[in-house]
FIMI-721196 format. One record per residue (C-alpha): residue in one letter; x, y, z. Coordinates in steps of 0.25 Angstrom, whole numbers, padded with zeros to 4 digits, always signed. Example, Ala and Ser with C-alpha at 12.3 -4.5 7.8 and 13.67 -1.06 7.14 Angstrom:
FIMI-721196
A+0049-0018+0031/S+0055-0004+0029/
end
This chain:
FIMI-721196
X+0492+0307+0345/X+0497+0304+0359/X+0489+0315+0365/X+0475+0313+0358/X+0475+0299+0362/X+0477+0300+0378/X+0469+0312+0376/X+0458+0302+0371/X+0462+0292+0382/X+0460+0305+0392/X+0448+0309+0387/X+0441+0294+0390/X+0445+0295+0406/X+0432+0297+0409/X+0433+0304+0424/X+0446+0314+0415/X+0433+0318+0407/X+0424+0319+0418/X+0434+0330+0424/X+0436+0336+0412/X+0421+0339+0410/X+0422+0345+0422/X+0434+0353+0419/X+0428+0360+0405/X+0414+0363+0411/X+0421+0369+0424/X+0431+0378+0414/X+0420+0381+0404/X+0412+0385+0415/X+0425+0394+0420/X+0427+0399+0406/X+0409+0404+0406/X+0413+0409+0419/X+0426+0415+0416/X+0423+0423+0403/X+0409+0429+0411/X+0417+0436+0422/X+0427+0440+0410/X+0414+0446+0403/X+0409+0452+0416/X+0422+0458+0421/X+0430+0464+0409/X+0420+0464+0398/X+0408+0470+0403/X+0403+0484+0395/X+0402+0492+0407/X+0415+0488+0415/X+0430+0494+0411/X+0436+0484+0413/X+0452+0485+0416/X+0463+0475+0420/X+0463+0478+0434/X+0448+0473+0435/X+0452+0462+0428/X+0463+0459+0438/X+0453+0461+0450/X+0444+0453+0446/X+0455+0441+0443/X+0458+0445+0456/X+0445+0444+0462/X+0441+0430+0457/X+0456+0424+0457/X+0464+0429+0470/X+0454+0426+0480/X+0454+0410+0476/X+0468+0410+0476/X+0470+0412+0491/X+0460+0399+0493/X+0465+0393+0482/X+0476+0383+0488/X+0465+0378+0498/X+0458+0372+0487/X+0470+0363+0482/X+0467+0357+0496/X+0452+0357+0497/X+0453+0348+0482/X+0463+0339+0488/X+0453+0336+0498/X+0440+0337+0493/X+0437+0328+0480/X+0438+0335+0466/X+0427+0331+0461/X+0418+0336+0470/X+0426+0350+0468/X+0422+0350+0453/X+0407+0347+0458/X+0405+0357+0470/X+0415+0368+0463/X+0408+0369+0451/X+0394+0368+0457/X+0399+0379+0465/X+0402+0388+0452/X+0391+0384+0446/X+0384+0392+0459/X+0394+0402+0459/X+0393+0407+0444/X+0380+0407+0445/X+0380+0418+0456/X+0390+0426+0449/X+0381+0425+0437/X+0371+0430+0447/X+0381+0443+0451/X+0384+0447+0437/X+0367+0449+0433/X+0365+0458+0447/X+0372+0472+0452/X+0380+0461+0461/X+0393+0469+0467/X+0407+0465+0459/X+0414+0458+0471/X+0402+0450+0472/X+0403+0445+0460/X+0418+0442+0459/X+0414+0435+0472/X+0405+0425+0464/X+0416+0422+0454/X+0428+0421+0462/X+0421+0409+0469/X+0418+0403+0455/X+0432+0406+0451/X+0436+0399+0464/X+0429+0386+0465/X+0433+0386+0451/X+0448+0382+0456/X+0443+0372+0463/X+0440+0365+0452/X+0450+0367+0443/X+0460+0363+0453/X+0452+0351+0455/X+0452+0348+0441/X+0468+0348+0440/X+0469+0340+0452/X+0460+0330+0448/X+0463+0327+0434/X+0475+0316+0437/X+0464+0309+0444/X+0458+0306+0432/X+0469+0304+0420/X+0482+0297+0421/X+0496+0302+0424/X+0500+0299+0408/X+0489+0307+0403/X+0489+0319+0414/X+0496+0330+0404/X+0487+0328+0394/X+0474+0328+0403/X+0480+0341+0407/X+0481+0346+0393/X+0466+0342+0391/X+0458+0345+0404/X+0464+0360+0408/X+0464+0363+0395/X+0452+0357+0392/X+0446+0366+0405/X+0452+0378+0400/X+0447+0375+0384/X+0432+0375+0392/X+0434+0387+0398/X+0436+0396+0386/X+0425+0388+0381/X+0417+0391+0392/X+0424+0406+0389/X+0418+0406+0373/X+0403+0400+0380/X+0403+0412+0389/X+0406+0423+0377/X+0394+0415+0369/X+0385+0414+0382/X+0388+0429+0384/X+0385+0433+0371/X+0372+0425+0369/X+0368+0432+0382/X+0371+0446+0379/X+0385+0448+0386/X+0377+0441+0400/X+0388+0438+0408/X+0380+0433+0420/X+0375+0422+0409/X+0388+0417+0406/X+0391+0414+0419/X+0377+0405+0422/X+0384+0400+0411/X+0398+0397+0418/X+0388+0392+0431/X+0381+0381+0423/X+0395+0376+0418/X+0401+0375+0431/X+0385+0366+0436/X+0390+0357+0424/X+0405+0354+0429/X+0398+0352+0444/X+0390+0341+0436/X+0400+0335+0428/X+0409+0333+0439/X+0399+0324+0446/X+0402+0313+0435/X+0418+0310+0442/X+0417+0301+0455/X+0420+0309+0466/X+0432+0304+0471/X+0439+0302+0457/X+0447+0314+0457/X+0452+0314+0471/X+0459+0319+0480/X+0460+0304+0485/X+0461+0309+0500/X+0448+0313+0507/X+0453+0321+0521/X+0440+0326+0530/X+0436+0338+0530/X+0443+0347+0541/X+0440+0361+0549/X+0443+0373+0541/X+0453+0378+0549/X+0461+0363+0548/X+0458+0363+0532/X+0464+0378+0532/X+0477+0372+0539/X+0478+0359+0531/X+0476+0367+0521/X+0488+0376+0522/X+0496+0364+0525/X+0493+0356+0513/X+0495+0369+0504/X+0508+0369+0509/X+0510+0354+0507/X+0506+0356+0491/X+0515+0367+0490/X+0527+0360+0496/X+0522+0349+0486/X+0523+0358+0474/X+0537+0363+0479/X+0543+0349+0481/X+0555+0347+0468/X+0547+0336+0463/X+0535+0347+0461/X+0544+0359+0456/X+0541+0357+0443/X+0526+0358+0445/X+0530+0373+0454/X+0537+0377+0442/X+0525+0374+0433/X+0515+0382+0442/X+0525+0395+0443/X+0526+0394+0428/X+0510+0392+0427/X+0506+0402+0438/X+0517+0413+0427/X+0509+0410+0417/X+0497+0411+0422/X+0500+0423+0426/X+0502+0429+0411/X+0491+0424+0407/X+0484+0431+0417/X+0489+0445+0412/X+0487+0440+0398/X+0474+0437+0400/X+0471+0451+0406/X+0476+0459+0396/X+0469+0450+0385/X+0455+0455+0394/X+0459+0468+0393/X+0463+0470+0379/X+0450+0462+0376/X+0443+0472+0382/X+0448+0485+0379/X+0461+0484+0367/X+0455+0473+0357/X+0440+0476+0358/X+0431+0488+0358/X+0420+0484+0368/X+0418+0473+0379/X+0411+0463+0371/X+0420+0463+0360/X+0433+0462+0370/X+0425+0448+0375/X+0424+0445+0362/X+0437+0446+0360/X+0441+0438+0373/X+0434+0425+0369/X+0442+0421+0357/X+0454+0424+0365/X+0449+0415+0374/X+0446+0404+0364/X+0460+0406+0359/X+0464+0404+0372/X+0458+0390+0373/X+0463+0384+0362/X+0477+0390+0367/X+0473+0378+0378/X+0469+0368+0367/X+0481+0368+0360/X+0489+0368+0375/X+0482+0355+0379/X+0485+0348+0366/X+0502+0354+0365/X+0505+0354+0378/X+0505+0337+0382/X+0513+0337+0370/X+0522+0346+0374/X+0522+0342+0388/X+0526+0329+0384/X+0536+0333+0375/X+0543+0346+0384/X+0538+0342+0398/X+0528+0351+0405/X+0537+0361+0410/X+0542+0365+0396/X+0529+0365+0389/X+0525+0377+0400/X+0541+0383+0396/X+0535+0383+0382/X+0522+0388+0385/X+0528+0400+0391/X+0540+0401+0381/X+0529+0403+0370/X+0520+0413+0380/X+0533+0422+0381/X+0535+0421+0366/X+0520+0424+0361/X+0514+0431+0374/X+0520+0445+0371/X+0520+0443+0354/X+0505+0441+0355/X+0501+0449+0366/X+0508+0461+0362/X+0502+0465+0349/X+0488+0467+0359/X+0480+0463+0346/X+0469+0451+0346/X+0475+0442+0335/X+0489+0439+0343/X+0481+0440+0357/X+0471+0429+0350/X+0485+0419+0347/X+0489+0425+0362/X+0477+0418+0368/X+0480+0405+0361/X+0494+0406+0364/X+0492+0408+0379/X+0480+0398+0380/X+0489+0386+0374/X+0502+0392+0384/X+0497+0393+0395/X+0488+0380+0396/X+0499+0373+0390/X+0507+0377+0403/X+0495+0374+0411/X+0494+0360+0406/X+0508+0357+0408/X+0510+0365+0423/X+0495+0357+0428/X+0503+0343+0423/X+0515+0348+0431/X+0508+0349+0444/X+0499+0337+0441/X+0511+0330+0440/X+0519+0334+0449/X+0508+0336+0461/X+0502+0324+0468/X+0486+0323+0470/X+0484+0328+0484/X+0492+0341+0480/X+0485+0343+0467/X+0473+0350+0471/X+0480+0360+0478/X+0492+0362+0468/X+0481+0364+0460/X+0475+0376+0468/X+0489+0383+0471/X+0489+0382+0455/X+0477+0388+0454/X+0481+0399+0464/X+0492+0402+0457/X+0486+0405+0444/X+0475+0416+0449/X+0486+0423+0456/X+0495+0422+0444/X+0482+0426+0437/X+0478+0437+0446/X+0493+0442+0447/X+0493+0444+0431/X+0479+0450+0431/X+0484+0461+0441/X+0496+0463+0433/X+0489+0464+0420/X+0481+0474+0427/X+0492+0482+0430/X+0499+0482+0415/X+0486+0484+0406/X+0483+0497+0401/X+0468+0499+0399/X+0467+0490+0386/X+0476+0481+0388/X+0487+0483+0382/X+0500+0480+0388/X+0514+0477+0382/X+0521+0474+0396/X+0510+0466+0401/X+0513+0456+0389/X+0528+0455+0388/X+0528+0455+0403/X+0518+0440+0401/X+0529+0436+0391/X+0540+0438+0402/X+0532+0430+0411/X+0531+0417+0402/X+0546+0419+0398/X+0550+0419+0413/X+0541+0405+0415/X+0548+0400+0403/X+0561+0402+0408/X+0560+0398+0421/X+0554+0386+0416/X+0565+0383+0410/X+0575+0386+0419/X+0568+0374+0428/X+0567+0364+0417/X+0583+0365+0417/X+0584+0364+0431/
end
């Protein structure tokens, strides 16, 4: 097949597996990191847990990044990427460890929130400068399916980095605090392993010295607004309407996933150990919905273009979405999980080689970031929302045929600019 033999050819680049390497040990340290605050948060014995604390704390780790965000798009197109991946996730490794630190003493909540919303953002640092970096490193031919395999690859570590931190727990008698040194030795690892890549390999190839604060302030406000107006040329308008269609869905998927937390914990299980049992295989079904996405969609990407393949991915959301979800029963949320895992990194995919393509390099790293801002505040939007539909356990009719409206509106509109 076509597709296994540049994937073989991709896997032999050897600076392509370097940043790859980097990629799973940063995700898989997210995903330890992740399920950790899910377990502290919603799953502890002696907190009643409800949607609105769930939202808060989305808020909490996610919002405040989001007004600092864009100014990271600038600092990585100034400062070189690699050294991001080295000092970011040396930093985390610091960071987690302190929050590890917070969760064993009587530490005050907001203290803790404070430790993991700097983990949470140095992480998009590092992410951004993963997507920026990767056409440094593979071929214009080859960039749909490196797409394919690297995010998805990441995003396949992080829920096994999720399953780790469910064993680590249970081998550690529910120690939460444990799991996270767990997440802190990951993110050492990725610092190391980024020390293998030269460091000027993955640009940006401009080196500007470094200004006062107030000047870096002003320049950056000016070159924001330059990477917007680059984003809203004609020749980018496909990319725009890829990052509306993406920022919708991730916005369902942000309610979705709050109401699978809740109806973990209260509707489908009797105690707070058995809802976390009942998350992880979720999760796992989730990951293989993004196995299966990075093998279909350069395929199909190469067969519909990638502005269809996102149409068909919320065509089927609208159609499955409110026939699985509705039932509110584990077997049908199960195929939900796969469902929504393989739609919506099949989107992903195909909207992250849209901007690629379609953005040149000294914008990327700041395209990047607005992209990243605009999936916590479409994530944080549906997680207030969620909060304000779920009864108690979860259950919520309107809150799912609302969802399946949102992915028939990105469908249509979709296709109402493909005719154009």
């Amino acid at each position: 097949m076509p597709v296994v033999r540049d994937l073989r050819l991709l896997v032999r680049l050897r600076h392509f597996r370097h940043l790859l390497y980097i990629r799973l040990l940063s995700q898989g340290a997210d995903g330890v990191f992740q399920v950790a605050l899910a377990a502290y948060v919603v799953f502890s014995p002696e907190k009643q847990t409800s949607a609105t604390a769930i939202a808060s704390a989305m808020a909490v780790l996610l919002l405040p990044y989001s007004l600092v965000g864009p100014f990271a798009g600038v600092l990585l197109d100034r400062w070189r990427r690699r050294q991001v991946f080295v000092y970011g996730n040396l930093l985390r490794s610091l960071l987690a460890a302190a929050t590890a630190v917070l969760m064993i003493g009587p530490a005050p909540d907001w203290l803790f929130y404070v430790s993991a919303l700097c983990v949470t953002a140095v992480n998009r640092f590092v992410l951004a400068g993963l997507s920026a970096a990767l056409p440094r490193v593979v071929d214009a031919e080859r960039l749909v399916l490196a797409n394919s395999l690297s995010p998805t690859a990441g995003t396949l570590a992080a829920t096994a980095g999720g399953g780790l931190a469910f064993g680590v727990r249970l081998v550690a008698s529910g120690s939460d605090a444990a799991v996270v040194l767990l997440g802190a030795f990951l993110y050492l690892c990725a610092s190391l392993a980024s020390l293998r890549l030269p460091p000027g390999l993955l640009g940006p190839d401009r080196h500007p010295e470094r200004p006062g604060l107030g000047t870096t302030l002003a320049e950056t406000a000016r070159e924001l607004v330059a990477a917007v107006r680059h984003l809203a040329s004609p020749r980018r308008r496909e990319a725009a309407w890829a990052l509306a269609a993406m920022t919708l869905m991730r916005f369902c998927y942000g309610a979705l996933l709050v109401l699978l937390l809740m109806l973990c914990r209260y509707a489908l299980a009797d105690t707070p150990e058995e809802g976390l049992r009942l998350l992880g295989p979720a999760l796992a079904l989730s990951g293989a919905g993004f196995f299966a996405a990075a093998v279909v969609t350069p395929w199909a990407v190469g067969r519909l273009g990638p502005v269809r393949w996102i149409m068909v991915c919320s065509g089927a959301a609208m159609v499955l979405e409110p026939a699985l979800g509705l039932p509110f029963a584990t077997g049908p949320l199960m195929v939900a999980a796969f469902v929504l895992g393989l739609i919506t990194q099949g989107a992903k995919i195909a909207t992250d080689t849209i901007v690629q393509a379609r953005v040149e390099d000294n914008f990327r790293g700041r395209i990047f970031s607005v992209y990243d801002v605009l999936f916590n505040v479409a994530f944080v939007g549906a997680a207030g929302v969620a909060a304000l539909m779920l009864p108690p356990d979860g259950r919520s009719t309107v809150l799912v045929v609302l969802v399946g409206v949102l992915y028939g509106v990105i469908t249509v509109a979709l296709g109402r600019f493909e005719r154009r």
